[in-house]
C-alpha positions in Angstrom: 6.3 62.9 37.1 8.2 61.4 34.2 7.8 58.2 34.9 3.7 58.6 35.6 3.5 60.3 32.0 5.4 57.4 30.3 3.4 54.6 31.9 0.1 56.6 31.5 1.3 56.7 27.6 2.3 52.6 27.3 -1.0 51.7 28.9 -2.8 53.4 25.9 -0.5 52.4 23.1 -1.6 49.3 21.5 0.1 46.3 21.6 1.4 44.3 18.9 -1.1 41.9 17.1 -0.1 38.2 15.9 -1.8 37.6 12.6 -4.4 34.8 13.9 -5.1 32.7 10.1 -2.2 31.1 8.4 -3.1 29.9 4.6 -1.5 26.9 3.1 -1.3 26.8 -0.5 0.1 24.1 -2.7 1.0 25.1 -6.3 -0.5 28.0 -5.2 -4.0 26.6 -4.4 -5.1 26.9 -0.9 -5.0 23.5 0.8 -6.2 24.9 3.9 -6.6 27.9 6.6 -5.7 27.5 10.0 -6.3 30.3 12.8 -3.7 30.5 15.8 -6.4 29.9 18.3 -7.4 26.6 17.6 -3.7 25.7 18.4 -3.0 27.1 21.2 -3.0 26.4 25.1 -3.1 28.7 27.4 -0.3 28.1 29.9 1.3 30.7 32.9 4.3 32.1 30.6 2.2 32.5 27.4 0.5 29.9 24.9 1.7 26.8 23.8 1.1 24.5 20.6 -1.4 21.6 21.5 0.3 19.1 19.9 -2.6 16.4 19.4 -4.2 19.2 16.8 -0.7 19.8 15.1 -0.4 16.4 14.5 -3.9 15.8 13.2 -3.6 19.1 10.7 -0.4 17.6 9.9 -2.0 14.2 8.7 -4.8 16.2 7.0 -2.3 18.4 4.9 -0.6 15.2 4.3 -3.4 13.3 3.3 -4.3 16.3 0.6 -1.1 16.8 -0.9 0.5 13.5 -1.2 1.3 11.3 -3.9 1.8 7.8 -3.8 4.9 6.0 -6.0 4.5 4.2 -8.2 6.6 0.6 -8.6 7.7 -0.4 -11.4 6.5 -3.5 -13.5 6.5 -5.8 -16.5 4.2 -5.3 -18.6 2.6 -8.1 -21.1 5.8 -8.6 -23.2 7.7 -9.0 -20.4 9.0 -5.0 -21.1 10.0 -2.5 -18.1 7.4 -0.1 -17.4 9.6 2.5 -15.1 8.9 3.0 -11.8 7.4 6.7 -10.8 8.6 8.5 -7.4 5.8 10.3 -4.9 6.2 12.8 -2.4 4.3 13.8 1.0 4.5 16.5 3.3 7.6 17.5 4.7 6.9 17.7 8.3 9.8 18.6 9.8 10.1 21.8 7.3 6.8 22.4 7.4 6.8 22.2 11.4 8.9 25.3 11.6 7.5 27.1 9.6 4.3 26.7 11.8 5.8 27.6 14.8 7.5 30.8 13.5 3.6 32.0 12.6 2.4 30.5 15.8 4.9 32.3 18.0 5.8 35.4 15.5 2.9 35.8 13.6 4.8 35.5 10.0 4.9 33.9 7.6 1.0 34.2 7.2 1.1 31.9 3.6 3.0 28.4 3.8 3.8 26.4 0.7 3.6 23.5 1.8 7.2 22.0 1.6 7.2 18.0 -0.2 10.0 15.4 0.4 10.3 12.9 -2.6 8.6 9.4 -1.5 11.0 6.4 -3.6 9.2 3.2 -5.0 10.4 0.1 -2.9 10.5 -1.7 -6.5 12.9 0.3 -9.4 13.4 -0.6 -12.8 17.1 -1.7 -11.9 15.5 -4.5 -9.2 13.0 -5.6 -11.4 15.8 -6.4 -14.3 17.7 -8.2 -12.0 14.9 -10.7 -10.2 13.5 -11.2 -14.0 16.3 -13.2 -15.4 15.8 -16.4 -13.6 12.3 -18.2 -13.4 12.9 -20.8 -10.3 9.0 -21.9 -10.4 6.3 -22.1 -12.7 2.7 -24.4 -12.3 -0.4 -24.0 -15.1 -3.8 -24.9 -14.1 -6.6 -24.6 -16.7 -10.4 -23.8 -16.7 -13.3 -23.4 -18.2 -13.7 -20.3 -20.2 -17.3 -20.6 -20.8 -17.8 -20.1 -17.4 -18.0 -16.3 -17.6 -18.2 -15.7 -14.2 -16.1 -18.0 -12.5 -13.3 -17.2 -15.3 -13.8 -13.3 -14.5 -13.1 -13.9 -11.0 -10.0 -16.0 -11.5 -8.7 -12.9 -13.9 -9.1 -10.5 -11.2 -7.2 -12.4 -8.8 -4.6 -13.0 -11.2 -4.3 -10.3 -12.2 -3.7 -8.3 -8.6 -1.0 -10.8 -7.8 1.0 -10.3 -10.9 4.4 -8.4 -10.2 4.4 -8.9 -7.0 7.7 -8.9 -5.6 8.5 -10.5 -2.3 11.7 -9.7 -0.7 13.9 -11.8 1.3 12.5 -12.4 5.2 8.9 -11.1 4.2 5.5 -13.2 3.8 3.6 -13.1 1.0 -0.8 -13.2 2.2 -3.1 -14.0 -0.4 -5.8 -12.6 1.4 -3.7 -9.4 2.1 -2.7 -9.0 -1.7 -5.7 -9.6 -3.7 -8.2 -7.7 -0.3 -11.6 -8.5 -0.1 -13.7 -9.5 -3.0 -16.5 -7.7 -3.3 -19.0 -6.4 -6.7 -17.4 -3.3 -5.9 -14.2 -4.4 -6.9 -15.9 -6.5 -10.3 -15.8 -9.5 -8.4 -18.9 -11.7 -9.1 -20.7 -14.6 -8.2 -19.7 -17.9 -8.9 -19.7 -21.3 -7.6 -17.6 -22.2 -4.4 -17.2 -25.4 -2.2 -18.3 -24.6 1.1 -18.6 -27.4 3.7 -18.0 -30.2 1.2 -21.0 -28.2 -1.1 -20.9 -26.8 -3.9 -22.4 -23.2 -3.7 -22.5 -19.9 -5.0 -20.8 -16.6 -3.5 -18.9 -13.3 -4.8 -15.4 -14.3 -6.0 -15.9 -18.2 -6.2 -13.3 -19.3 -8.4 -10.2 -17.8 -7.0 -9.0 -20.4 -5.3 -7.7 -22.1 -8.4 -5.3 -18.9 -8.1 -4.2 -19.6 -5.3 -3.5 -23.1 -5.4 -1.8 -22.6 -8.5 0.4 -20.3 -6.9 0.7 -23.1 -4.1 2.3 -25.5 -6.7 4.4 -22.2 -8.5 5.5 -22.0 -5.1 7.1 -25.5 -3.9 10.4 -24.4 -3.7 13.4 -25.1 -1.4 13.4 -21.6 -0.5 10.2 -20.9 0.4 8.4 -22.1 3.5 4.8 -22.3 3.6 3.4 -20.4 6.4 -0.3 -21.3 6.3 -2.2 -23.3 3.9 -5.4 -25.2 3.9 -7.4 -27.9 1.6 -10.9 -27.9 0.5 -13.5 -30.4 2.2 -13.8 -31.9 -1.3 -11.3 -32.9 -4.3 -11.0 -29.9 -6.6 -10.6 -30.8 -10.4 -7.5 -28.4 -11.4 -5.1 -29.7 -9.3 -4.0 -33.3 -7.9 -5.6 -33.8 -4.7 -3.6 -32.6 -1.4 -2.2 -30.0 -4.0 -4.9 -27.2 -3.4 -4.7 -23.8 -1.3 -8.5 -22.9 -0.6 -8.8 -19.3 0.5 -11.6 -17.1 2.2 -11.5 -13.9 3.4 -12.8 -14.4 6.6 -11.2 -17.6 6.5 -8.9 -19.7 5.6 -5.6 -17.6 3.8 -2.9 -18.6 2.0 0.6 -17.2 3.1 4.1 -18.4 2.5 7.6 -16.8 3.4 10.8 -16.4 1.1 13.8 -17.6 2.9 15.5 -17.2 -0.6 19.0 -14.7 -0.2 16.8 -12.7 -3.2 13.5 -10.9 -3.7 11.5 -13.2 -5.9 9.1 -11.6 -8.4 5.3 -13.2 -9.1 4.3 -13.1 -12.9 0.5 -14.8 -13.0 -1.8 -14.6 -15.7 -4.9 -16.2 -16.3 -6.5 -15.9 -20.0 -8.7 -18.3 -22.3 -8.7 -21.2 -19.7 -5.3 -21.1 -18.5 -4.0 -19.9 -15.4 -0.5 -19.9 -15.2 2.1 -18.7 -13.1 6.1 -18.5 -12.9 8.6 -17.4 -10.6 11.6 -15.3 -11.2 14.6 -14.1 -9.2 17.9 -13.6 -9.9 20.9 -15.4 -11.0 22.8 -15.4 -7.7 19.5 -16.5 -5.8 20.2 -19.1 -3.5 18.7 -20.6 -0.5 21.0 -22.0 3.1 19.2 -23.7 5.3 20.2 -22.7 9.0 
């Protein structure tokens, strides 16, 4: 009789309830909420964490609360401008503390944990691949060509410090990225099948093939390069590195022992640019 009274009073007591929304907060301002449910697949033994939609909150969290570092770089005087560390989302912290809400029901509010993200490029590298320049080639233009001298800025100007370590390739294309208006890019004159015609970004190509000649070095092996279909005027001919971004790139490796750093600048009709690395840079051929 016991027994029938004890079972009669656990099938009316209500069962424990797991908290269905978790909030995550960062600094204390809600990132998202999350309910239980969406995560969950039914199996025999209980539910289990579909892992296809943990992984895809995880990426949006990460996408939210991450910040990128920052390298650092020389500025105009040649002066350090120190590097500044990110962070992103820790996901292996931030993973338990899913699963303990998931299967426990607490906590219900996550912070959302942050591991520190390190610039590849600190202020102590950057001192040490400065001291040496080991290249250098200046083309100049014409500045009254507003457009055409724009353009060659803007490409200048987004391969300046860049710093290619030993082994890697350095893409033109890849580096500078499309050129589009969006970007200020603007139309200019460009040689296109041995013609001389106008598109977004014409000009840049004196960038790049003055980066060709910075470039001819004993360490570094030119992985792709092409000439125009007609003599360009700021470099000898044969000495050119035409470039199009659904074309031709320009791409070289650095088989230096070194990282070698990329200073370019490209003001009042002159484009120059030098390369530095450091004093014990050396290059052995295989």
């Amino acid at each position: 009789m016991k027994s029938i009274i004890f079972s009669f009073l656990l099938a009316i007591s209500p069962l424990a309830v797991i908290p269905n929304e978790l909030t995550v907060t960062d600094q204390g301002k809600i990132v998202t909420t999350v309910t239980r449910d969406h995560y969950a697949v039914p199996f025999l033994d209980g539910p289990f964490i579909g892992k296809e939609r943990l992984n895809l909150m995880f990426d949006t969290i990460e996408q939210k609360v991450s910040k990128s570092p920052v390298n650092a770089k020389l500025d105009d005087q040649g002066e350090i401008i120190k590097e500044e560390p990110g962070f992103t989302l820790d996901r292996q912290k931030f993973n338990v503390q899913f699963r303990k809400f998931f299967y426990h029901g607490e906590p219900t509010k996550i912070e959302v944990p942050k591991k520190p993200v390190y610039p590849r490029i600190d202020s102590e590298l950057l001192a040490d691949i400065r001291e040496k320049k080991i290249g250098s080639y200046v083309t100049h233009f014409k500045p009254g060509n507003k457009e055409r001298s724009h353009n060659i800025e803007l490409a200048s100007d987004a391969i300046n410090n860049y710093v290619l370590f030993p082994g890697e390739t350095f893409s033109f294309n890849k580096v500078v990225g499309k050129r589009t208006k969006e970007k200020g890019y603007m139309r200019a004159p460009v040689i296109v099948k041995g013609e001389l015609a106008e598109d977004i970004g014409g000009g840049i190509c004196q960038v790049s093939s003055t980066l060709y000649n910075a470039v001819n070095l004993v360490g570094i092996k030119i992985v792709e390069r092409y000439s125009h279909s007609r003599s360009v005027p700021y470099v000898p001919p044969g000495r050119d590195a035409t470039v199009s971004w659904y074309g031709p790139d320009f791409a070289f490796k650095n088989d230096y022992n070194q990282p070698i750093l990329i200073r370019a600048k490209a003001r009042n009709g002159k484009m120059m640019i030098n390369i530095y690395s450091s004093e014990t840079v050396e290059y052995k051929s295989s």
